[in-house]
Structure formats: C-alpha cells, structure tokens
C-alpha positions in Angstrom: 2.4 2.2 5.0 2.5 -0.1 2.6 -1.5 -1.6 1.5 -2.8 1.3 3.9 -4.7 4.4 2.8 -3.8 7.7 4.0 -7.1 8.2 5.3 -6.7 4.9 7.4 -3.6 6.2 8.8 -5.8 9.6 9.1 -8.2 8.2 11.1 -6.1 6.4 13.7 -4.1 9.4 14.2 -7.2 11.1 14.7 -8.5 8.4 17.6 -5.6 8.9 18.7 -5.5 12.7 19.6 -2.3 12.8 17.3 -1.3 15.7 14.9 -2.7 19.3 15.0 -5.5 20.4 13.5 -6.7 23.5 12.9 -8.6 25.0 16.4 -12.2 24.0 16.8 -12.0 21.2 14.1 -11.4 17.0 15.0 -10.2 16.2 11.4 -6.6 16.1 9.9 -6.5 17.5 6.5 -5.8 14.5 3.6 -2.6 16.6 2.4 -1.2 17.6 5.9 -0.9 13.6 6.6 0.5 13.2 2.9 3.1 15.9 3.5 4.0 14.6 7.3 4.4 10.9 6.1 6.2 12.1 3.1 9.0 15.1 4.8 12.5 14.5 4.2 13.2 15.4 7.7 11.9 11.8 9.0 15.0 10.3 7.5 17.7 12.7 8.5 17.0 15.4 5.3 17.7 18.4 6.2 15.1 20.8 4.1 14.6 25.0 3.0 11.4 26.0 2.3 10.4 21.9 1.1 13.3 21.3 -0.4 16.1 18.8 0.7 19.0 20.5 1.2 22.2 19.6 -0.8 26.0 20.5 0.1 29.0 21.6 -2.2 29.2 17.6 -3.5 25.1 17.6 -4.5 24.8 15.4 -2.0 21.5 15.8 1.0 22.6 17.4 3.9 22.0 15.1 7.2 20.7 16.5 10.4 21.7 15.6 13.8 18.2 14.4 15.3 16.9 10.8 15.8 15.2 10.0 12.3 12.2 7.4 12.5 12.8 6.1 9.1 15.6 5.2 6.8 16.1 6.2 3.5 15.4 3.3 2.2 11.8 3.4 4.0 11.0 7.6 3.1 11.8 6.9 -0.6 9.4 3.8 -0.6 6.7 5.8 1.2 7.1 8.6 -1.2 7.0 6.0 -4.2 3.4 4.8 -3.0 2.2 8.3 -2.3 3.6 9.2 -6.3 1.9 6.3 -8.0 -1.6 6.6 -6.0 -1.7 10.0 -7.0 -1.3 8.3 -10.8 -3.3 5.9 -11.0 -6.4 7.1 -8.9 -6.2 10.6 -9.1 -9.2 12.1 -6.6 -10.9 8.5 -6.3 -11.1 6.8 -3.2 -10.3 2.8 -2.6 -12.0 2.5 0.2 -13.6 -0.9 1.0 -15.9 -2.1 3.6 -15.9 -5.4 3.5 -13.1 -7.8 3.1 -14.2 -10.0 0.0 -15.7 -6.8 -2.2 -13.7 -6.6 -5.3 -12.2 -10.0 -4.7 -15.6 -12.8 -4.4 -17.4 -13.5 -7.8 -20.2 -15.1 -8.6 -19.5 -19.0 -9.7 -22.6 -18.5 -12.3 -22.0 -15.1 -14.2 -18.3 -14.3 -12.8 -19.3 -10.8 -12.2 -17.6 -9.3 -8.8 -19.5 -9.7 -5.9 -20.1 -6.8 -3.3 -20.9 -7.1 0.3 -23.8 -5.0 1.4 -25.1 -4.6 5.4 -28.6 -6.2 6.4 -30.6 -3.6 6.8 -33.3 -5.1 8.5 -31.5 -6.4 10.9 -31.8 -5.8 14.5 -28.9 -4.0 16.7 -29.3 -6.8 19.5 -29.6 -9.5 16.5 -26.7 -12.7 16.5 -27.9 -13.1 12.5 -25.5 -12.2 10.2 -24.6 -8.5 9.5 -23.8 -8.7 6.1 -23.9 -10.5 2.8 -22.1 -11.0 -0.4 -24.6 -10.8 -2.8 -24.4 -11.2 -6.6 -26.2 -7.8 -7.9 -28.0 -7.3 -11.2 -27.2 -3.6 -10.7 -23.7 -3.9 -10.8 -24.0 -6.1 -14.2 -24.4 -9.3 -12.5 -27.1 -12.4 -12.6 -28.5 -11.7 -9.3 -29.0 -15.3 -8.2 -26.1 -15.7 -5.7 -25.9 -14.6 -2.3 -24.3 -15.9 1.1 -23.7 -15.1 4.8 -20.7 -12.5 4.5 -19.1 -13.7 8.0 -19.3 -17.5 7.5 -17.5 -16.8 3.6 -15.0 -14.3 5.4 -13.4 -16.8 8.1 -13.3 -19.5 5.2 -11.2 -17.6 3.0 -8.7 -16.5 5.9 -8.5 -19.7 7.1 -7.5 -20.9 3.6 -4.8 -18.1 3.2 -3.5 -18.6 7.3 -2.6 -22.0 6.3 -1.4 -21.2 2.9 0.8 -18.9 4.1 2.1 -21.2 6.8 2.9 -23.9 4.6 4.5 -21.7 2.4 6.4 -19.9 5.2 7.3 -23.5 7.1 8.9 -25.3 3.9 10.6 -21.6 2.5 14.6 -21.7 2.5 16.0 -18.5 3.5 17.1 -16.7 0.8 19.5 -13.9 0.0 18.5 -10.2 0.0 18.2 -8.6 -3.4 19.8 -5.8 -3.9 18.7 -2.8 -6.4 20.3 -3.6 -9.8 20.6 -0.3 -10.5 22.6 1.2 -7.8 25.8 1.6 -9.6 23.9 3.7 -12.2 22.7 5.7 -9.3 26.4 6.3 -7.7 28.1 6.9 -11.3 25.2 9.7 -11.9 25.3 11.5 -8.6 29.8 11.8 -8.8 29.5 13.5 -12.5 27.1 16.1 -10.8 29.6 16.5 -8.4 32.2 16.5 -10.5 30.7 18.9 -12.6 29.4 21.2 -9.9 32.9 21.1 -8.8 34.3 22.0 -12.0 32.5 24.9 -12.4 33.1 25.9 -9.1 37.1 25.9 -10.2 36.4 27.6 -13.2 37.4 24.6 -15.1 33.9 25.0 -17.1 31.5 28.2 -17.3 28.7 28.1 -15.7 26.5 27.7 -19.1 28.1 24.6 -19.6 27.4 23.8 -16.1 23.7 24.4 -17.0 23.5 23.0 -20.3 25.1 19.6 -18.5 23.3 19.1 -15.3 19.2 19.0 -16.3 19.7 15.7 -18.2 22.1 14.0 -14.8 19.3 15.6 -12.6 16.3 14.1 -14.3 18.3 10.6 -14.7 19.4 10.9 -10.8 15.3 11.4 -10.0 14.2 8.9 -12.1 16.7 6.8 -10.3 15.6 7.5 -7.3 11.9 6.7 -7.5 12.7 3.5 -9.3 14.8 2.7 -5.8 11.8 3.4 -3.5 9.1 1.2 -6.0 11.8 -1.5 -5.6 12.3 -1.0 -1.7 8.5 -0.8 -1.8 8.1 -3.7 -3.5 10.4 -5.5 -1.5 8.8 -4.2 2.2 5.7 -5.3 1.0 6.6 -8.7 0.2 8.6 -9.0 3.6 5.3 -7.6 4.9 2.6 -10.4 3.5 2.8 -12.9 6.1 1.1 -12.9 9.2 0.9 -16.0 11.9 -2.6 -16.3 13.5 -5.9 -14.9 13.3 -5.1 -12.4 15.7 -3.0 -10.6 14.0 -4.8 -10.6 10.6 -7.9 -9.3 12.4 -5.4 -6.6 13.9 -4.8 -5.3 10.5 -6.4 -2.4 8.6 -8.8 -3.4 6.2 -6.5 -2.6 2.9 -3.8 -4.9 4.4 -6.3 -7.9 5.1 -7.1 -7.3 1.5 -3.4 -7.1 0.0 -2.6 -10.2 2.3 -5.7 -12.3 0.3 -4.3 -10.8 -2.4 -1.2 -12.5 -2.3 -3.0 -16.1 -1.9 -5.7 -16.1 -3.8 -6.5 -14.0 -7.5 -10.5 -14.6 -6.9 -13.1 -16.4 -4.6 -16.0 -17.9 -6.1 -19.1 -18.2 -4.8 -21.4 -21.1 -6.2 -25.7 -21.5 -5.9 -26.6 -23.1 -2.4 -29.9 -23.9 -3.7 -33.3 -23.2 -2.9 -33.5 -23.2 1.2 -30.1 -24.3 2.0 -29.4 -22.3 5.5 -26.1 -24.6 6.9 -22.7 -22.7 5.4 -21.3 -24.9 2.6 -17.2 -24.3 2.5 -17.7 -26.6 -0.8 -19.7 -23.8 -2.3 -16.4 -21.5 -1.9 -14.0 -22.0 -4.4 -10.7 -20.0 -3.8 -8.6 -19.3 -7.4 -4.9 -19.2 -6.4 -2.3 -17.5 -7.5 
C-alpha cells in the first residue's frame, strides 16, 4: 500500500462488493480496513484475542494457511499505518488533482491548487479544470493555466526521466537491514531468559525485572525493520513504463511517483490573451 490511502483502498474494495459491512449500509468502516490490512494472520501470525501468539522460545507461532503477505511486507504495512496515525492524526490527505500541493506559482512561489470549472458545460471538450494561483490561499492571484495541458507535460517529463534513469541504472545489490543482528541477539536473551525461569534457574521477579527493557528494544526493532522494508518497497515501487500504467494508478501514487522526479513545478505568466499551451511556461525543479 505503499503512497495509497486507506480510504483509496476503501473505496475500491467497496466498488468492488468486497468486505462486509454492516447490513443495510454500502460503506466499510476506516478502522475495519486498517485492522484487515494490518492482522497478523495475513503473514502466517497466529493471534488470541489481537495478539500474535508466541511459543515457549518468544518466538510468533505460524499457522498452516496460505498467507498473502510476507513478513517483510505486514511489518512495512503496519509501519505506514503507525507513522500516518503520527503525523496526521484525524486529517485527511486527500487530493484531487495531481499537481495540488506540488505546482507553484513562478511569480510569488506560493503552492498552486487546482479547482474544477464550474461553468462549464457537461457535453463541453474545454478544459475541466485549472491550476490557478489564489490570493485566498496567500498567493498573488495572477497565474492560472489549463490543468490538463500542465498535467500531461509534467508526466511526460517524469516518464522519460524515469526511463533514462531506469535504461543507464546498473543493477545493484539488495540492502539488507543493518540492524538485523541486533534484532536476533535481543530475541535469544528473551528466550534464554524465559527459559531460565522456566528451569528455575532465575525467579520469576527477575524474569520480570529483565524482560520490559528486551521487549521494548525487540519492538522498536521491529518497526525500524518495516520503515526500512517500507522504504525499500517504495523505492522498488517508483517506476512505471508507459502512460498507461501511470494513469492506472491511484491518485496518491501518481503523486509519490512526481514526487520522486521533481521537488516543485512552476508555473510562469502567459500573458494577457495567450490561449495556445506554452510547455516553456512550465518549469519542472528536479530533485
């Protein structure tokens, strides 16, 4: 899921037939697609009540069905669920257009916004929408252009960016998580100390004194594996080879994918009754 909002995966599911709502209702709850995309059970967990399930050892207990994700993929799921939830507590970053938060004016540098024609006709071939330099939103007001025209520009800038970039990459080796050993070395002494105690070789209140500061490292560990398997799908994942498939896309993953390219688009004056679209007027800021 990586670049795609719950409620876009929501919504497909939903055009779809998928899932289970309640009876009567068409809508999936926001949590119920959360906890579904996040349950341990879709990479082999076996769970209680929530809770992965862990044997004698502390190890997760692994059930005998077909899984649909490795763990490598849950924990990275879970890792983007976690840090949304941080950053953008109860706020929505949803987009409508592909340029909003990206184009700036090339005048006063303020972030452009597309907004709909409203005039416009439903049978109309005219443009549907516009990015438009808005004194509202702390901007000059005196740039505007043709959202479509600016919209196949800039992808047809990044396409062949991308291309390039992909035709003249060497292949490189995988990284691996530099922290893995860490991982391993922290998981065997709770073992070795759950084992203990279970010989009597310790008490139990040294068991408990010993284990909250191994368990809190161990979790930490763990979500610093699935950002960095996160991290590392994504990049795998910002490449696409035609127009077809970039139109194919959700919304937020055209969005990461410009992104990737470019850091801002500006958009410079046409000038009093220019109509023809200008591509000199764009000026992409790469990365």
């Amino acid at each position: 899921m990586a670049g795609v909002r719950i409620g876009t995966i929501r919504t497909d599911w939903q055009r779809r037939g998928l899932g289970h709502p309640r009876e009567g209702t068409t809508r999936l709850p926001h949590h119920l697609v959360e906890r579904m995309l996040t349950n341990p059970r879709l990479c082999g967990y076996r769970t209680y009540r929530g809770e992965v399930l862990l044997d004698d050892d502390g190890r997760p207990v692994m059930g005998a069905w077909e899984t649909i994700n490795t763990v490598e993929e849950w924990e990275a799921v879970c890792a983007v669920v976690a840090e949304r939830k941080q950053k953008s507590p109860g706020h929505s970053l949803a987009r409508k257009y592909l340029l909003s938060g990206i184009a700036r004016c090339g005048l006063c540098h303020a972030k452009i916004r597309g907004q709909s024609k409203s005039r416009r006709s439903p049978n109309s071939k005219g443009a549907r929408f516009s990015y438009q330099c808005s004194v509202v939103n702390g901007g000059c007001g005196k740039v505007g252009r043709t959202g479509e025209a600016v919209d196949e520009f800039v992808i047809s800038l990044v396409l062949a960016e991308q291309r390039e970039k992909a035709a003249s990459a060497t292949v490189e080796e995988v990284e691996s998580w530099p922290n893995a050993s860490e991982l391993v070395a922290v998981e065997a002494d709770i073992s070795a100390l759950t084992r203990a105690a279970r010989a009597k070789e310790i008490t139990v209140s040294t068991l408990l004194q010993l284990l909250p500061d191994l368990e809190r490292r161990r979790d930490e560990l763990k979500l610093e594996r699935g950002r960095f398997s996160k991290a590392r799908q994504q990049t795998a994942a910002l490449s696409v080879d035609t127009l077809g498939d970039f139109l194919s896309l959700p919304l937020e993953r055209q969005q990461a994918l410009i992104l990737h390219s470019l850091s801002a688009v500006l958009i410079h004056p046409a000038g009093r009754g220019a109509r023809k679209f200008d591509p000199n007027l764009i000026e992409p800021v790469w990365r």
